[in-house]
C-alpha positions in Angstrom: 15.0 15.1 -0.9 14.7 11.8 -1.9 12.5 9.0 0.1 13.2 5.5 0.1 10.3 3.6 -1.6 8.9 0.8 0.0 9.1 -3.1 -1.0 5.9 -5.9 0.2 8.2 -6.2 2.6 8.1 -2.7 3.8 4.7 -2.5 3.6 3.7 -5.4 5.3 5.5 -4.4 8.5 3.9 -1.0 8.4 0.7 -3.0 9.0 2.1 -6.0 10.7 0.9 -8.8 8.3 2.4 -11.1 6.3 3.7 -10.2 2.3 0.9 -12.6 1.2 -1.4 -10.5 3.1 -0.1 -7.2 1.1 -0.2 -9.1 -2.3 -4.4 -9.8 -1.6 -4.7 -6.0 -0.6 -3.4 -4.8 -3.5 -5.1 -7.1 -5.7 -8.5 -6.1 -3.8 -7.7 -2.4 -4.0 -7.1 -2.0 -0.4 -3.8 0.1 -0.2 -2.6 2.9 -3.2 -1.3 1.7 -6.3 2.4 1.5 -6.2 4.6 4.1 -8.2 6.9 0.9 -9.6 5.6 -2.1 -10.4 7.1 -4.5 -13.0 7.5 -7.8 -13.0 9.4 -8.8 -10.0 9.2 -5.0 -8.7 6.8 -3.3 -6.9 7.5 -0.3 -5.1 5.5 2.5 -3.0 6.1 6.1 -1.8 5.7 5.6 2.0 3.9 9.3 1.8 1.1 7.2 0.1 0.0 5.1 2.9 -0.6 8.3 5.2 -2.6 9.5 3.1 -5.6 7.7 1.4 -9.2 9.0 1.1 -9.1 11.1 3.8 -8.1 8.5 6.3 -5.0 7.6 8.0 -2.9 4.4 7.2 -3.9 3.8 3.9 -6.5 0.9 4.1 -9.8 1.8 2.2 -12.7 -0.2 4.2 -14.7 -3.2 2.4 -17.5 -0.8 3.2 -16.0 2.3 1.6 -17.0 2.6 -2.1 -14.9 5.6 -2.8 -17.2 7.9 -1.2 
């Protein structure tokens, strides 16, 4: 079985924002690091954004410090 990995694009309509939006929450930490990323490429397991911490959707709070 093989998933389709997801694009900024993808991701950003999973959460309805905007690419930009995706760029600053993966440079923050906010969503899990992508499987691909290259320059020009950057590419998730959807999987990954169901699953994050222990919470659903992904998004680690500003408050959350890993715990």
């Amino acid at each position: 079985m093989t998933d389709k990995l997801w694009t900024i694009k993808d991701v950003a309509k999973h959460y309805r924002v905007c690419e930009r939006t995706v760029r600053r929450m993966r440079h923050r930490g906010r969503i899990p690091e992508p499987v691909v990323s290259t320059r020009g490429t950057v590419r998730w397991r959807p999987a990954d954004f169901y699953i994050r911490e222990g919470k659903p959707g992904g998004i680690l709070s500003a408050d959350n410090s890993g715990q």
